[in-house]
Structures are given as structure tokens and as C-alpha cells.
C-alpha positions as CSV (number, residue, x, y, z in Angstrom):
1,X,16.6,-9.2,-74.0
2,X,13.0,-8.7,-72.1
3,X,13.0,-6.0,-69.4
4,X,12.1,-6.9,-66.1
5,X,8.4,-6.5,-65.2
6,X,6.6,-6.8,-62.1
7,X,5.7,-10.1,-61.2
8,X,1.8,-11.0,-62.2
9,X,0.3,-13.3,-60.1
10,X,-3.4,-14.0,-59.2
11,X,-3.8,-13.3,-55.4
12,X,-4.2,-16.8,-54.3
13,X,-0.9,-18.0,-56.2
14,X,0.5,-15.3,-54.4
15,X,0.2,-16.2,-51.5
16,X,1.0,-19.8,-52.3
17,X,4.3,-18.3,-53.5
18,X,5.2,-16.7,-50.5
19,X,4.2,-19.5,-48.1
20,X,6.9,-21.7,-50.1
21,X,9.4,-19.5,-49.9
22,X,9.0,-18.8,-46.1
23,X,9.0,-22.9,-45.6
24,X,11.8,-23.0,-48.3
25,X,15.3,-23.5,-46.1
26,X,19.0,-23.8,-47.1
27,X,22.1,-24.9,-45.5
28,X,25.3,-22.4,-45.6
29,X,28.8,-24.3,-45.4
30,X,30.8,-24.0,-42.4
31,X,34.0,-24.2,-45.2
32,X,32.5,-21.5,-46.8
33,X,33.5,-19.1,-43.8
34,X,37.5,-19.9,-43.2
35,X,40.8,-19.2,-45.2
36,X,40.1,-21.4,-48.2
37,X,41.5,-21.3,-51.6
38,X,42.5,-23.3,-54.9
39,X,45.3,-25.5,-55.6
40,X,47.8,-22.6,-56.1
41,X,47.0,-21.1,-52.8
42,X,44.8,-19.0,-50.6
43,X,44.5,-15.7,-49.9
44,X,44.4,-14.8,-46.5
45,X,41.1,-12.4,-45.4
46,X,41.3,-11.0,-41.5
47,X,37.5,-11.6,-41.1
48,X,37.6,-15.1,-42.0
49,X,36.3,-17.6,-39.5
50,X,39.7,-19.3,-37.3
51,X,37.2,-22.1,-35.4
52,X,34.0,-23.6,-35.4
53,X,32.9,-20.8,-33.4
54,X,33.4,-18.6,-35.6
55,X,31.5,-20.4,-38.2
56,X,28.6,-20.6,-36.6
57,X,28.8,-17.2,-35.5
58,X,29.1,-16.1,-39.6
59,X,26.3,-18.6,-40.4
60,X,24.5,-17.1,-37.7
61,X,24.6,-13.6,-38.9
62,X,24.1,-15.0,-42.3
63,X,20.7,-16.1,-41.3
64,X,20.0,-13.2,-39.5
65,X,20.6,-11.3,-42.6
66,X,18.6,-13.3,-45.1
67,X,16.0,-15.1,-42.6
68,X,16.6,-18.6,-44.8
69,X,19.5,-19.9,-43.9
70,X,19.2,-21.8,-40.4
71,X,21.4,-24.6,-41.2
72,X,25.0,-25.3,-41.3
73,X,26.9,-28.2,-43.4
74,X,30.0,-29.6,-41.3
75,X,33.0,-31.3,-42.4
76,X,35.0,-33.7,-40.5
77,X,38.1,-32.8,-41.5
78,X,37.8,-29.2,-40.6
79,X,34.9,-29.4,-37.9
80,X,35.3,-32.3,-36.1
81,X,38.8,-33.7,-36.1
82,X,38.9,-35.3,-33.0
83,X,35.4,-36.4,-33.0
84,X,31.8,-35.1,-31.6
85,X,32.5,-31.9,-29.1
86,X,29.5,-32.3,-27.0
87,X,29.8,-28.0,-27.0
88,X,28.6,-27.4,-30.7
89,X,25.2,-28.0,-30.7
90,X,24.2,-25.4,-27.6
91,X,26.8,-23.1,-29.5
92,X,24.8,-23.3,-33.0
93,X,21.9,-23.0,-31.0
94,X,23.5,-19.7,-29.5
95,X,23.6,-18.2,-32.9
96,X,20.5,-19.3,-34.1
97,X,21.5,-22.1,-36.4
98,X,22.2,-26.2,-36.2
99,X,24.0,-28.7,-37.5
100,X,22.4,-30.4,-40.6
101,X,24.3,-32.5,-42.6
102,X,28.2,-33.8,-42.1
103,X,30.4,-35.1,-44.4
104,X,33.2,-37.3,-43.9
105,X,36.7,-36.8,-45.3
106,X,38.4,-39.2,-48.2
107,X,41.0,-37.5,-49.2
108,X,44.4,-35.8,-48.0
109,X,45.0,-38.7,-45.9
110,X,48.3,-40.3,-46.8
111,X,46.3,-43.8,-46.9
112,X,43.8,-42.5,-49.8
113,X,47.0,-42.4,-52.3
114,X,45.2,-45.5,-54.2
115,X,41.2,-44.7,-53.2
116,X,39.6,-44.9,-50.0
117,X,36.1,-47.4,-50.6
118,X,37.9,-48.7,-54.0
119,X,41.7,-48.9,-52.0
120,X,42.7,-52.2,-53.2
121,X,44.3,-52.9,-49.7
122,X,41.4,-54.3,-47.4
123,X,42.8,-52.5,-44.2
124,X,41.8,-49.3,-45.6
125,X,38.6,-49.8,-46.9
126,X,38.1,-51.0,-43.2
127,X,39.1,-47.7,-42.1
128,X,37.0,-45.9,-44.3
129,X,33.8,-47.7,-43.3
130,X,34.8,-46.6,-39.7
131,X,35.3,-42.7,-40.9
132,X,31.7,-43.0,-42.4
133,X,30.4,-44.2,-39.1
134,X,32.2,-41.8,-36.7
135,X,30.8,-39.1,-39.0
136,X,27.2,-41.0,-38.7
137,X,27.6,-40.6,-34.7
138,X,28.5,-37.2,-35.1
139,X,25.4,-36.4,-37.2
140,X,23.5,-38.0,-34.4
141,X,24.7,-36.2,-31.4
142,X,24.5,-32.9,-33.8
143,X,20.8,-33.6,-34.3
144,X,21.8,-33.7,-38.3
145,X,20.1,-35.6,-40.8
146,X,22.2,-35.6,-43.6
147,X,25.3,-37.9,-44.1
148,X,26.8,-36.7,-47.0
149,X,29.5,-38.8,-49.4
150,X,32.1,-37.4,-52.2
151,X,35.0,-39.5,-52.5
152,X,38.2,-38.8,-54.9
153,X,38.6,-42.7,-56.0
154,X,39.7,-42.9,-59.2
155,X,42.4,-43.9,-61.2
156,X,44.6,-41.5,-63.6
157,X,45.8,-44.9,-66.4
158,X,44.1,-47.1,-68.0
159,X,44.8,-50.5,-66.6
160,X,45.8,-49.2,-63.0
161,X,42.6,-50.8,-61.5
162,X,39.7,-52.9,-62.4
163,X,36.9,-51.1,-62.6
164,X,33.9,-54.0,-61.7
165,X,36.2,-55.2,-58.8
166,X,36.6,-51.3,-57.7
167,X,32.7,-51.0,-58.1
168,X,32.2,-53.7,-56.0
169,X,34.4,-53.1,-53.4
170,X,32.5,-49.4,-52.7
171,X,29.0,-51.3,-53.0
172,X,30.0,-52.8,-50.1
173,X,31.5,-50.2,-48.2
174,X,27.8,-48.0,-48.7
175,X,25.9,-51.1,-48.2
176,X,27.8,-51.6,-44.4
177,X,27.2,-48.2,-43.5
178,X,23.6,-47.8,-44.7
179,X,22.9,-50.3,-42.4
180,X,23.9,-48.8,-39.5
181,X,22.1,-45.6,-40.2
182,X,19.6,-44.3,-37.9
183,X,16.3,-44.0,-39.0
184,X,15.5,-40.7,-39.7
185,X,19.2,-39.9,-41.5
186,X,19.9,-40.5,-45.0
187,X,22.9,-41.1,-47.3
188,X,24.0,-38.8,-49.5
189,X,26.0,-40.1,-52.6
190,X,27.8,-37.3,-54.8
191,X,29.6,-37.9,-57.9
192,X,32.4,-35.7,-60.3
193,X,33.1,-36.9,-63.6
194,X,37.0,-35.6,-62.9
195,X,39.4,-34.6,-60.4
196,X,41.4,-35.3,-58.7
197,X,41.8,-38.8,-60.6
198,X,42.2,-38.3,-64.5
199,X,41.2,-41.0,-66.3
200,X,38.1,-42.4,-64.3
201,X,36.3,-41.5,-61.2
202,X,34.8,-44.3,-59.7
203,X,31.5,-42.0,-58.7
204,X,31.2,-40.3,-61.7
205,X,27.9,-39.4,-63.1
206,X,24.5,-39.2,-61.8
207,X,23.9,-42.9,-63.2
208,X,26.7,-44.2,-61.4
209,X,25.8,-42.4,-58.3
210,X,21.6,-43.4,-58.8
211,X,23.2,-47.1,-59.1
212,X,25.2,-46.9,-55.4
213,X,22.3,-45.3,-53.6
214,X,20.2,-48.1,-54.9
215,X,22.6,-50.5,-54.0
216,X,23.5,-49.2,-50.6
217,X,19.4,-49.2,-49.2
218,X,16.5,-47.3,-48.8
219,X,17.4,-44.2,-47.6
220,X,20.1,-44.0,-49.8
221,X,19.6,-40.8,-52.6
222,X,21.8,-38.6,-55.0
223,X,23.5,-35.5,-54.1
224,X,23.9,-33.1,-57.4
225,X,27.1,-30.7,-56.7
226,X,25.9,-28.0,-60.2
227,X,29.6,-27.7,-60.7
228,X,30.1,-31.5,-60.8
229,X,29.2,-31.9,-64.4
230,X,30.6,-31.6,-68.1
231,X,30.6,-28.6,-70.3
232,X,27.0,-28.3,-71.7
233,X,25.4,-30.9,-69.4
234,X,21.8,-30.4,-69.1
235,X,21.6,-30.8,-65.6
236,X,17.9,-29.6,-65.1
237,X,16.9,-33.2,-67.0
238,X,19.1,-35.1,-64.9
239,X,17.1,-33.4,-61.8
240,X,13.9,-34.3,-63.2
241,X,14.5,-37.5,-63.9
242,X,16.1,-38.1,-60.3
243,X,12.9,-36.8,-59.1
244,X,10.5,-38.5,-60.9
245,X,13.0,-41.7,-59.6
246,X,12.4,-40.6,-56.0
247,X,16.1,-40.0,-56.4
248,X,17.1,-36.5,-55.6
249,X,18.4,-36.2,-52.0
250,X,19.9,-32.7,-52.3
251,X,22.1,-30.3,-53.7
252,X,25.2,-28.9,-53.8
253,X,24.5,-25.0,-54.7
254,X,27.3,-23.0,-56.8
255,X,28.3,-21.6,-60.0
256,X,31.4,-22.5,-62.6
257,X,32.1,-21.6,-65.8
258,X,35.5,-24.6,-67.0
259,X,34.8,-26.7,-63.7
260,X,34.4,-27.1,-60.5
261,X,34.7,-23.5,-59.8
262,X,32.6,-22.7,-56.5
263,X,31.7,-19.5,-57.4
264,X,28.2,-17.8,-55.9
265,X,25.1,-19.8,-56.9
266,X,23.8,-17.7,-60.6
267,X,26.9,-15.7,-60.5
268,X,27.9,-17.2,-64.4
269,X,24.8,-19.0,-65.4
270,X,21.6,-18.1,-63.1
271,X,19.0,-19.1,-66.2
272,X,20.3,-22.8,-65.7
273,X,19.7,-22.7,-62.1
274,X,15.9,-21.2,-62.7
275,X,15.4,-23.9,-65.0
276,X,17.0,-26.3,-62.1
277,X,14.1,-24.9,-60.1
278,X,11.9,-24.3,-62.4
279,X,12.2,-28.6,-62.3
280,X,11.6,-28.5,-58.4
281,X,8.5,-26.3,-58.5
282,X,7.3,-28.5,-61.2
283,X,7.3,-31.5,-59.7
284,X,5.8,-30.4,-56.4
285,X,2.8,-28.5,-58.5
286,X,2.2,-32.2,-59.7
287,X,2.5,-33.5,-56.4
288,X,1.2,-31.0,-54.3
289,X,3.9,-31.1,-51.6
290,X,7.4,-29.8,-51.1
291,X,10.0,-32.2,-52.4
292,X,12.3,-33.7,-49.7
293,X,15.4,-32.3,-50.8
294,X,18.8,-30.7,-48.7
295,X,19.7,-27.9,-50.4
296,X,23.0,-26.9,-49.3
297,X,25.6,-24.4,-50.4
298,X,29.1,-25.8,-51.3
299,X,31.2,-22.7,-52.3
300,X,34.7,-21.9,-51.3
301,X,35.5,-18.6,-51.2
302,X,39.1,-17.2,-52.1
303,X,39.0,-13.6,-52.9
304,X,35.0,-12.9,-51.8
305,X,34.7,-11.6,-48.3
306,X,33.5,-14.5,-46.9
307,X,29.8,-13.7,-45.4
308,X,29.2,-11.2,-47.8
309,X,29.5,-14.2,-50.8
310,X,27.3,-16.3,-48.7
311,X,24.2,-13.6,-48.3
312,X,24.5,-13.1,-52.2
313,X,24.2,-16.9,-53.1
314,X,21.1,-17.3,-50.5
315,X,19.3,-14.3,-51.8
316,X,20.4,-15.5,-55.2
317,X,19.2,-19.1,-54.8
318,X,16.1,-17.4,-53.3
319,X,15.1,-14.9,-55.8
320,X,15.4,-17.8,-58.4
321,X,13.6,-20.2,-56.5
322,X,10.8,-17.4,-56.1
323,X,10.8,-17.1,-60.2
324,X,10.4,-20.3,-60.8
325,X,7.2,-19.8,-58.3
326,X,6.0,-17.6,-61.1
327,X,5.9,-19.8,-64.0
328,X,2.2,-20.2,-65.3
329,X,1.7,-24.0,-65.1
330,X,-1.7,-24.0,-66.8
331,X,-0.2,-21.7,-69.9
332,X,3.0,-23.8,-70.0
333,X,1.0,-27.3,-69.9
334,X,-1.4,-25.6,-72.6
335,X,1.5,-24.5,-74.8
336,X,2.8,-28.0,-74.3
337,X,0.0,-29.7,-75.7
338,X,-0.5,-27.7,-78.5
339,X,2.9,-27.9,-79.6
340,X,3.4,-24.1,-79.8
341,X,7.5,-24.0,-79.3
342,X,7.3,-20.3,-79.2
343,X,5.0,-19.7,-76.6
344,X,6.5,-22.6,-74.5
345,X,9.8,-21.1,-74.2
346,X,8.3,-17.6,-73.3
347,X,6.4,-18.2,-70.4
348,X,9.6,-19.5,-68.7
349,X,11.6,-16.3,-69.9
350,X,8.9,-14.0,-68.5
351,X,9.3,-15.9,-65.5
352,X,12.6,-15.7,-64.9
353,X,12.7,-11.9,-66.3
354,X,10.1,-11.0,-64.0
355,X,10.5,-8.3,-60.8
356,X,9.8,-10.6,-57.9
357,X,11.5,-7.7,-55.3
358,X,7.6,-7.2,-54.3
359,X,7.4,-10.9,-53.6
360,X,10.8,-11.1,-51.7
361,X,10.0,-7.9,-49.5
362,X,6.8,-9.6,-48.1
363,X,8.5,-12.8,-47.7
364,X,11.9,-11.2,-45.8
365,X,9.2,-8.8,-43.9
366,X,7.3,-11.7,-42.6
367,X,10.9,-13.5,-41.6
368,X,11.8,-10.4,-39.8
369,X,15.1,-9.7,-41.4
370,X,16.5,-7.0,-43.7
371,X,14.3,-6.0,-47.4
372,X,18.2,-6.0,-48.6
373,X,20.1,-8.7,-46.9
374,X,23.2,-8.1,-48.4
375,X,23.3,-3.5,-47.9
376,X,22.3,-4.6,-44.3
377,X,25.1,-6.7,-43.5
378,X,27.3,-3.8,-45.1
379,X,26.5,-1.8,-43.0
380,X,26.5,-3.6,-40.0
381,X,29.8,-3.9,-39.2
382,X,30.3,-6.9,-38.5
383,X,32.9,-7.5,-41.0
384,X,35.3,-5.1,-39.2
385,X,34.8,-6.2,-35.7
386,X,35.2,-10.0,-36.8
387,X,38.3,-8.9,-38.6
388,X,39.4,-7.3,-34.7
389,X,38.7,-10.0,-32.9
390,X,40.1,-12.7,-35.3
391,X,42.7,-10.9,-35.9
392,X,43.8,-11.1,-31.9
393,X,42.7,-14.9,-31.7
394,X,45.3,-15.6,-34.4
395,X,48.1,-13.9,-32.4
396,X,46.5,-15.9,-29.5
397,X,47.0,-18.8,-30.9
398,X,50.2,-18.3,-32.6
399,X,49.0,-18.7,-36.1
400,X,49.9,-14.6,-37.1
């Protein structure tokens, strides 16, 4: 395996490199910070956010820690249950962060037994139009951009639906809603290839999804969850090619290693996700802009401390992103055209082997937080006093 060596960068590419990764942004999940677990349970953590509040207060110090994380993905379900509070935007604002994307809910509700934009019954597709555009006039009183989609349709036997009439059905669904969107949000279409359904999901590749969003409109694009994919999936081709499709919307940042895991971003496999970026950087060396993309975190966290998991995944997510900044373009396209297999595989693994702490400490210094994010929060304690005061809120609120 190649030892780490100081990045080697030519001054001007340097600089380039830091000046993305100070503009280069991603959104924590408000999810992320409460009691969550799997389908056997949760375990219980004394810090962990009881409210929206507290949410915002852990994605707050999150940014504070790692200087790149100044958004904050809301759920309905958990966030907003009873609607827009008019409260949460001067509150996010108290913490330093804001609202950026929202996604609605389309499953636990006892209606969804059969699908929510594929239910069979009219009255409930109705109903889930209506949740998509309650969550789109949350969004827009949040200041958020994003409206993001994952639904559980699916069926678990073969002949329990029709699968054109099911296809159709959720065309129309997205095409209603997309036409109500304001102009400056866009849809976000996510797909899984299984669960909860077990014999077909009705959004359940990136082709399916690429085939909605063109369906629904314009400002319709796919949403790649990393853990939303089969065993051995090459998922940095299927971001390329959404790219090169003026596709790709955003992402869905964690790790797995069977499934849909949500473990920390890189934790299992961190050379896919270099080569994930290494896709992004491409693409906007070719271009010579940053890619419009939403890159969020979704991660649920059931034994991690809470925060502490979210400052390692953004640190993560940045470090890799900041390799893929390293890769030699001219070498690499050089390589390419000479066919030399060898050499073309090397310059990416030099890249991602390579030391790019130097690089990181200029970009945290000029962001004004921590050189180590995740030692500072340590020893802030903030964990401890969070743990005090939740811990009394619960009792509060009768939920101890």
C-alpha cells in the first residue's frame, strides 16, 4: 500500500484547491442528531437532540467545528409535523445555520400500506400530492431550495400490482407537483433498488429515477443516496453519466457495507467515494465551474455519539473532496491517451494516498474554525452539558 506523502501541487493549483473547498458546502441532517436506530431498536444517548431546537443547536456547533457545514436537511415527519413554525428560521439563523432542503414523509402512515404515488386507491395518491406541496410551502417560508423525494412504493409478489399502470400513476403525481414549484427550488427524485418492498421498488435505479425527473419538468434531477445501490455497483459511472446528462441534483452522503447501512461517509469504502469525487472535480475542470449539486448527509446514527459522527463524516467528505483536488488532469488525460493502464491508475492512487492536512489547515484557518474539528469538539464540552440539559427537558416533558 503507498504511504502517504505530502500533497504536490504547483502554487496556482493550490490555491485553486483551497478556494473550492472554502466555496465547497454541505448539508448535515436534522435526523442525524435525535434518538434514531434500526429496525430492532434504538439505543437511547442522553445528548441526543429531543426538538428541533436542539437540532439546530447540534448542526450549529457542527458548523462551528468544521466551518462547512451551514445547512441543515429537514424532515416533515420529525421537523414539521404540524406544518411551517414561523419560529425556525430566526432560530437556525441563531445558530448559524438554515434550512436547505425538506423532505416529505411516504411511509409509516397507515394509508401508505399499498404505496403512496403508486396507491392504487385514487384518494390517497390525492393526499400524497398534497403532502408534497405542504412540504413545498414549508421549503418556501424556510428559504430552502431543495424538495427532496424517496418513496417506499413497491410491491413484495409478483402479480400484486401492474407495474406500467403504477409508473404512470407516480408520473403524474411528480408532474402535478413540479408544476407548482417555485422558481428557484428543485425536485429531488431518490431511488433504492429494495426495502421496504421485496420484490420491486417502483423508484428503483438511477434509470428509473433519470426517467421521473425527466418526466416530472425542468427542474426535476436525481438524488444518489451511496447506500442505495447493489453490491459491487459502480456508482462513480452512474455519477458521471448523470452529470454529463445534466442530471445529478445531489447526494445522499454515507457508507454501508450489505445495505443501506448509514454509517459515516468513507468509514467502510472511502476510495469509492474519492473516485465519486474524483467524477465531480472532473467534470467541473472540463467545465470550469462548480457543479450545481446538494450535497447532503443522510446517516442515522445508533450507537455513534451523535455530533461527534457528524464532524467525522464532514471532515471525511472534505478531506476526500480536497484529494480528488489533487488529481493531475494533464498526466491523467496524457496517460489516457496513450493507453498506459498503469500509469492511469497511479495518478489517482497518489491522489487519494496523498497528505492533504497542509491543504485542510489553510482552508479550516481561513474558515476560522478548529485545525482538528473533531479533538475540538472533544474537548469542548458540549457533549456533557447537552446531555444536562436534555436530560432535564425529557423529565420536563414527561418522556424520562
Amino acid at each position: 500500500m503507498a504511504r502517504k506523502k505530502p500533497v504536490s501541487l504547483s502554487s496556482a493549483a493550490e490555491a485553486a484547491a483551497v478556494q473550492r473547498l472554502l466555496r465547497f458546502k454541505i448539508a448535515v441532517p436534522s435526523w442525524g442528531f435525535a434518538d434514531s436506530g434500526t429496525r430492532f431498536g434504538k439505543f437511547l444517548q442522553p445528548a441526543a437532540a429531543v426538538d428541533l431546537e436542539d437540532k439546530l443547536a447540534d448542526a450549529g456547533m457542527t458548523h462551528a467545528c468544521t466551518g462547512m457545514t451551514p445547512l441543515v436537511a429537514a424532515h416533515m415527519m420529525w421537523d414539521f409535523p404540524e406544518g411551517f413554525d414561523p419560529a425556525v428560521p430566526a432560530l437556525a439563523r441563531k445558530h448559524g445555520v438554515r434550512i436547505s432542503s425538506i423532505s416529505p414523509c411516504f411511509f409509516g402512515d397507515q394509508d401508505y400500506k399499498f404505496g403512496s404515488v403508486t396507491n392504487r386507491d385514487a384518494a390517497i395518491r390525492r393526499k400524497t400530492v398534497r403532502h408534497m406541496l405542504d412540504a413545498v410551502q414549508v421549503a418556501r417560508k424556510c428559504g430552502s431550495r431543495e424538495l427532496a423525494l424517496w418513496f417506499a412504493d413497491g410491491t413484495n409478489y409478483p402479480g400484486q400490482g401492474d407495474i406500467v399502470q403504477r409508473k404512470g400513476w407516480a408520473t403524474d403525481a411528480l408532474q402535478q407537483v413540479h408544476q407548482k414549484l417555485p422558481a428557484d427550488m428543485i425536485m429531488l427524485v431518490e431511488y433504492k433498488p429494495f426495502e421496504p418492498a421485496t420484490y420491486f421498488m417502483d423508484f428503483f435505479d438511477w434509470g428509473s429515477a433519470y426517467i421521473y425527473a425527466k418526466a416530472a419538468g425542468p427542474r426535476a434531477k436525481v438524488l444518489v443516496d451511496l447506500g442505495h445501490h447493489l453490491q459491487g455497483c459502480n456508482i462513480e459511472q452512474i455519477v458521471a453519466w448523470l452529470i454529463d446528462e445534466d442530471m445529478l441534483g445531489g447526494f445522499h452522503l454515507n457508507d454501508r457495507k450489505y445495505a443501506d447501512d448509514d454509517l459515516m461517509t468513507g468509514a467502510i469504502d472511502p476510495y469509492q467515494a474519492f473516485r465519486i469525487f474524483n467524477e465531480i472535480v472532473a467534470a467541473e475542470h472540463r467545465r470550469g465551474k462548480d457543479l450545481d449539486i446538494a450535497y447532503m448527509v443522510d446517516q442515522s446514527h445508533n450507537v455513534e455519539p451523535k455530533v461527534q459522527a457528524m464532524i467525522r463524516t464532514a471532515v471525511t467528505i472534505q478531506e476526500l473532496m480536497a484529494k480528488a483536488l489533487c488529481v493531475d488532469r494533464p498526466a491523467l488525460a496524457t496517460a489516457q491517451r496513450r493507453e498506459d493502464t498503469v500509469a492511469s491508475e497511479e495518478i489517482l492512487r497518489r491522489a487519494f494516498f496523498a497528505d492533504v492536512e497542509p491543504l485542510l489547515r489553510q482552508v479550516r484557518s481561513k474558515l476560522g474554525c478548529p485545525a482538528d474539528p473533531l479533538a475540538a469538539y472533544r474537548a469542548s464540552g458540549y457533549e456533557a452539558k447537552a446531555a444536562k440539559a436534555r436530560t432535564a427537558k425529557r423529565k420536563a416533558m414527561g418522556m424520562a
